[in-house]
N, C-alpha and C positions, 0 to 999 in steps of 0.2 A: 411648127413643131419639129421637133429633133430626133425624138424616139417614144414613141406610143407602144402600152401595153393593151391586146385590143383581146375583151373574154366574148368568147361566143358559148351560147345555150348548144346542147348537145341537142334537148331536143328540138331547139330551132333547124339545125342542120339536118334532121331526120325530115322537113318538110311536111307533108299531107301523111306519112307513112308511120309517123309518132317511135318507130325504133328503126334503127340502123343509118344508113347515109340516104340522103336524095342526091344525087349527081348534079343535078340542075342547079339547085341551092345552094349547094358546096362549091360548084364554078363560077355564080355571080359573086360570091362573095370575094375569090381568088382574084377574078378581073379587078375589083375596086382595092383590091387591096396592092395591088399588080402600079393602078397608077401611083399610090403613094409611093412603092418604091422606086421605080421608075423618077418621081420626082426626089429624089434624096431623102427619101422620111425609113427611118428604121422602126422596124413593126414586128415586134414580140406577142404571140399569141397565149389566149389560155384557153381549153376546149372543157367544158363541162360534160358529165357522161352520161347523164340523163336519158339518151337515147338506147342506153343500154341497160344498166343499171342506177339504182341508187341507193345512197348506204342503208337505209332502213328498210329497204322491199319488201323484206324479211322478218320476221319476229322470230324465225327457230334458228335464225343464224347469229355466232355470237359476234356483237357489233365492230370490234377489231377487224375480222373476218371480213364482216360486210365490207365495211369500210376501204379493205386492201380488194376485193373486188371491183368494188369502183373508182380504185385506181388504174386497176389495171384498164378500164374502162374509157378514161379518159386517154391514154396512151394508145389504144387503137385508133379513137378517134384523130390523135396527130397524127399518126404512122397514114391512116387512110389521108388527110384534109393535106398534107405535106405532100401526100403524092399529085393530089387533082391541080396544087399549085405549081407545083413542077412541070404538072402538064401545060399552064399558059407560058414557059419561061420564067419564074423564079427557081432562083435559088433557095433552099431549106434545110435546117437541120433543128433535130429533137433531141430536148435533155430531160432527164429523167433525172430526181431523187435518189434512185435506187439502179441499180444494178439490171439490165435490163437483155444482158448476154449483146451481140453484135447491134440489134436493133434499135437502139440509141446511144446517146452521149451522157456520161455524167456530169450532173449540172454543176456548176464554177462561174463566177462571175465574170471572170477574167475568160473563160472558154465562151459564155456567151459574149461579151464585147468583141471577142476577137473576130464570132462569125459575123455582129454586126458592122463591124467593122468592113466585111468582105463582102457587105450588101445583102445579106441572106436574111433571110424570115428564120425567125426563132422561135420553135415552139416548145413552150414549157409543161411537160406532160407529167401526170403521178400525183398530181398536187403538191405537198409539201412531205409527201413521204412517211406521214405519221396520219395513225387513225383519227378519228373526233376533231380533224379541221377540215373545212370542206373547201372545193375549188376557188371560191369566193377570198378564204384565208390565203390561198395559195396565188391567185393572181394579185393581190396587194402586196404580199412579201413578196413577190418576183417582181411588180414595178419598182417598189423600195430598192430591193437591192443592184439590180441594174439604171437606176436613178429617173427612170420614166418621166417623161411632163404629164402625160395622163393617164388615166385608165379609160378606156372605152368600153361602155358596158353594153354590148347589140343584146337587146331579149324580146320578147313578144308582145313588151306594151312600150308605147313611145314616148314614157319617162317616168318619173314617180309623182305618184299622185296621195291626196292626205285620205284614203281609202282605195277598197280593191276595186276597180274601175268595170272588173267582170262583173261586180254583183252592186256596186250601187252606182249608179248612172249620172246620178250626182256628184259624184266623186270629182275632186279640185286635183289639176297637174300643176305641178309647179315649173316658172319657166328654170329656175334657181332655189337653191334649199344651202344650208349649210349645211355639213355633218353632224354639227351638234346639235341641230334641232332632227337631222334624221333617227341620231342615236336616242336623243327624248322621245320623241314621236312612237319610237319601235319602226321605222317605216319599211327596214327589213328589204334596203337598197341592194344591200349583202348582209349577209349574216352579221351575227352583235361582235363578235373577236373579228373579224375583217372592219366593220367599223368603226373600232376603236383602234387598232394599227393603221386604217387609215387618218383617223384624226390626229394622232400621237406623232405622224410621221409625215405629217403636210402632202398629203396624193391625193389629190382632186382625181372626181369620177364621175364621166361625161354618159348619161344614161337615154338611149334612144332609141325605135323600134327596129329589130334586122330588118324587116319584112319591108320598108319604104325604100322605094329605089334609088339608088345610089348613097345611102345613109349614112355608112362610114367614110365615103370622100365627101358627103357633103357637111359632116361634122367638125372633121381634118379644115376643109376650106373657110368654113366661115359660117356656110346654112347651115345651123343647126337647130334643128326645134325639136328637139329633147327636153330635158333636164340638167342642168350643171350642179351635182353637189361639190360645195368650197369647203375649204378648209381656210 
């Protein structure tokens, strides 16, 4: 692979503590992401904000509102998750949608190539800048537009299944799904507007558990036993 868009759960990264950062969690993940760069693989991130807030928390908040909170949401989680990888020797930088004063970059496509270009980790913070889309929408349009071969989807279950796996035991994982049978199904990989910009725009999305050791290089390599939704 050439360039991977890889979305992490906000509250995966929160660990055992369900809000805010785990350090521990945040730094194996930077190691395995450390060797893909290391080997020439450019890696654009999307952080979900879950571990702090989420758009609908609230019922007495008006949903714009919300919604611009938990953007802001996802932006601390880059500002923090950029630093701990700095801390094993990568290089980093955050773009933002919106205006952000010194503490990021405004996002351009051309300004992310250029950092990928300089071997740096790119993290795409804010979503898409507009309420009523969620992170989901916002790392599909940032693999689209920076031309991604995948999406790596790291979340808490290790892949999609034709049921919630938490509540019926039963439940079938698939090794492969298409999009169009995810979008029939409702399988709700990512949300319905992220699934349809994903089928509409050919960007396969590789879905597998964070929480398995070494999961994102072993998905990168070859082991992977996830899910592959195709297009």
């Amino acid at each position: 692979m050439r360039r991977i868009l890889l979305k992490l759960s906000g509250e995966a990264l929160a660990g055992d503590r369900k809000t805010g950062f785990d350090e521990e969690t945040v730094r194996k993940v930077a190691l395995q992401v450390k060797e893909l760069v290391d080997e020439g693989i450019q890696v654009g991130i999307v952080i979900g904000g879950g571990n702090f807030w989420r758009g609908r928390s609230s019922e007495n908040i008006d949903r714009t509102k919300a919604d611009q909170i938990g953007m802001l949401a996802t932006v601390m989680n880059c500002i923090y998750v950029s630093e701990i990888f700095r801390s094993v020797g990568m290089m980093t930088n955050v773009l933002t949608p919106f205006e952000c004063g010194s503490f990021t970059k405004l996002f351009s496509k051309d300004r992310a190539n250029k950092y990928f270009a300089k071997n740096m980790v790119v993290f795409f913070a804010g979503g898409t800048g507009h309420p009523y889309f969620s992170t989901d929408t916002g790392v599909v349009l940032r693999a689209i537009e920076v031309e991604a071969d995948v999406i790596l989807l790291a979340k808490s279950i290790d892949g999609v299944y034709d049921d919630d796996p938490m509540k019926n035991p039963n439940a079938r994982k698939f090794d492969e799904i298409s999009i169009e049978d995810v979008i029939a199904r409702n399988l709700q990989v990512v949300d319905m507007t992220a699934s349809i910009l994903a089928r509409d725009n050919g960007m396969p999305m590789w879905v597998f558990g964070m929480n398995e050791e070494n999961s994102i290089v072993n998905a990168v390599r070859g082991n992977f036993r996830g899910t592959k939704v195709t297009v």
